[in-house]
N, C-alpha and C positions, 0 to 999 in steps of 0.2 A: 107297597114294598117292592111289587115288581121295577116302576117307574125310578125308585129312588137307585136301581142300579149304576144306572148309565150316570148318572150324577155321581153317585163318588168317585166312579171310575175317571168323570170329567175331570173334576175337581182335585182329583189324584195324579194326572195327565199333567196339568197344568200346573201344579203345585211341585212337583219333580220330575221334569220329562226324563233326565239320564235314569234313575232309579227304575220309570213305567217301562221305559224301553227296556233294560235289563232284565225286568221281569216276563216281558213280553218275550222276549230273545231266550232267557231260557225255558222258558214254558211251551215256543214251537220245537226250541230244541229236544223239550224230555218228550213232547210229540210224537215227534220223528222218529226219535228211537224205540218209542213203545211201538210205533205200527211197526217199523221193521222189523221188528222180533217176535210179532205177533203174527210177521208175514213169515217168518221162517219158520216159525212152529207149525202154521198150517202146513207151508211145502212139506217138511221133515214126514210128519202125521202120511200129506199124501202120498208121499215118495219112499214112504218109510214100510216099515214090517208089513206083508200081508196088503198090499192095498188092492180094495176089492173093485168090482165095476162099478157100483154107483160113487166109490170113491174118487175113481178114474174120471167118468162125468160129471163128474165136480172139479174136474182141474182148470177146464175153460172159464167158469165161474169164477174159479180163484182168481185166476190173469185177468179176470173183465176187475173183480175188486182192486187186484194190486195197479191197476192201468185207473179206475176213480182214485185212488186212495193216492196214488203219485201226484195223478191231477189238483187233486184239494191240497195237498203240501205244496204245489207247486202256488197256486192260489195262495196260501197262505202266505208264503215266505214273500210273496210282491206284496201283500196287503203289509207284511213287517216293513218292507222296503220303504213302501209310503209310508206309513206311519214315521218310520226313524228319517227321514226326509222331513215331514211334517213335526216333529219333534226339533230338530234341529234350525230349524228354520225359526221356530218360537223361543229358540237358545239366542241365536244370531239377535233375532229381534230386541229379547231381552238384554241382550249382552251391549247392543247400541243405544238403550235408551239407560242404563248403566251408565255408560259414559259420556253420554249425555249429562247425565245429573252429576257427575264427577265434576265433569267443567263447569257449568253452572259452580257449583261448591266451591271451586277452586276459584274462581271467580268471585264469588260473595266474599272468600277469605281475602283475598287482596286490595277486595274493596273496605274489609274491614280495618285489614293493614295502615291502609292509606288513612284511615281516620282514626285512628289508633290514638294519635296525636292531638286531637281535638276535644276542648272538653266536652264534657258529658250534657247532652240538653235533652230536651222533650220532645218528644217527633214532631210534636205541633207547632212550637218557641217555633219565632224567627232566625236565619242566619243571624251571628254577630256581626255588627257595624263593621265596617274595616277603621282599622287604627289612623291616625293622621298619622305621616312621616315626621319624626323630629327634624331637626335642624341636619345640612348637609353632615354635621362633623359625626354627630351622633350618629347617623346612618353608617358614614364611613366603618366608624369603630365597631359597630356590631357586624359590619361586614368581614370586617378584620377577625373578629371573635367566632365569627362561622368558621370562616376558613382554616383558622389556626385549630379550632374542634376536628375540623375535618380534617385536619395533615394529622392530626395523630389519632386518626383511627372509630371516631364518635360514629355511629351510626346516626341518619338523618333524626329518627323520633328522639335519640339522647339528646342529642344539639338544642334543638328544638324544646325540647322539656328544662334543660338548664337555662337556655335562655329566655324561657317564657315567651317562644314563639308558636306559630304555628306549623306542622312540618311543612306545610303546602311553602310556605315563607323561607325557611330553610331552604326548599328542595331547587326553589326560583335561586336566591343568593347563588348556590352552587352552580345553577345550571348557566346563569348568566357571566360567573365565573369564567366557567369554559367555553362558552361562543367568544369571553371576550370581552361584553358588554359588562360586567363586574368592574373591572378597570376603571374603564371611564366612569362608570357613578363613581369610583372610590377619587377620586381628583375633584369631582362637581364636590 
């Protein structure tokens, strides 16, 4: 039972460092305040009604405890230091491997995007053959049929899905469009 302390406490640490620290933070705090007031009650007591002579050589005693007792809060409060140091630090840590896995994700998704448009196969199947091109005129006109989807507003996957292409196929039409090179195929 003894051994198993320091394990929840780990496992507690790590599992909510703002919450360990909070409790940490208040618990020097209610510390602090009990020795203080522990420390006035003595002074009061010796300072107070009737104080005799062994109570008097007890005052130096006192001042040696409140001079340990300052010390080990002083101690303490550096060991909170580290600690909320060492907590934040596993925050940082966590918080860049967080965003790490964001991007990845965000990633995956645009990768899924991009295929979005292709049909559905078996992770094993082979790519699909590429299609032979028809004939120049045929070309031309589904060239024309891109373009005319795309002046009124078709997203590439819609284009793509009505005309029973592939978006990759679409997104080439388009782009060769605008270098330019669209042109010329549409005259060949």
């Amino acid at each position: 039972m003894n051994n198993s302390c320091p394990i929840l406490l780990a496992s507690f640490l790590t599992e909510n460092p703002m919450l360990a620290l909070g409790v940490v933070l208040a618990a020097g705090a209610l510390l602090l305040l009990a020795t203080r007031r522990n420390i006035r009650r003595r002074e009061q007591q010796a300072c107070g009604r009737g104080t005799t002579v062994s109570a008097r050589s007890s005052l130096p005693a006192a001042g040696r405890s409140q001079r340990q007792l300052q010390e080990s809060m002083e101690k303490l409060l550096l060991e909170l230091e580290q600690l909320s140091r060492e907590i934040n630090s596993q925050v940082d840590t966590r918080l860049r491997a967080l965003n790490l896995l964001i991007r990845e994700a965000d990633e995956k998704i645009r990768q899924l995007q991009r295929m979005q448009g292709l049909p559905e196969t078996d992770g094993a199947a082979a790519p699909p053959e590429p299609r032979r091109e028809p004939h120049p005129e045929v070309t031309s006109e589904r060239y024309a049929r891109v373009y005319q989807m795309a002046e009124r507003g078709l997203t590439v996957v819609e284009i793509a899905h009505e005309l029973e292409m592939l978006t990759g196929e679409v997104e080439l039409i388009l782009a060769l469009r605008r270098t330019g090179a669209g042109a010329a195929g549409d005259r060949a």
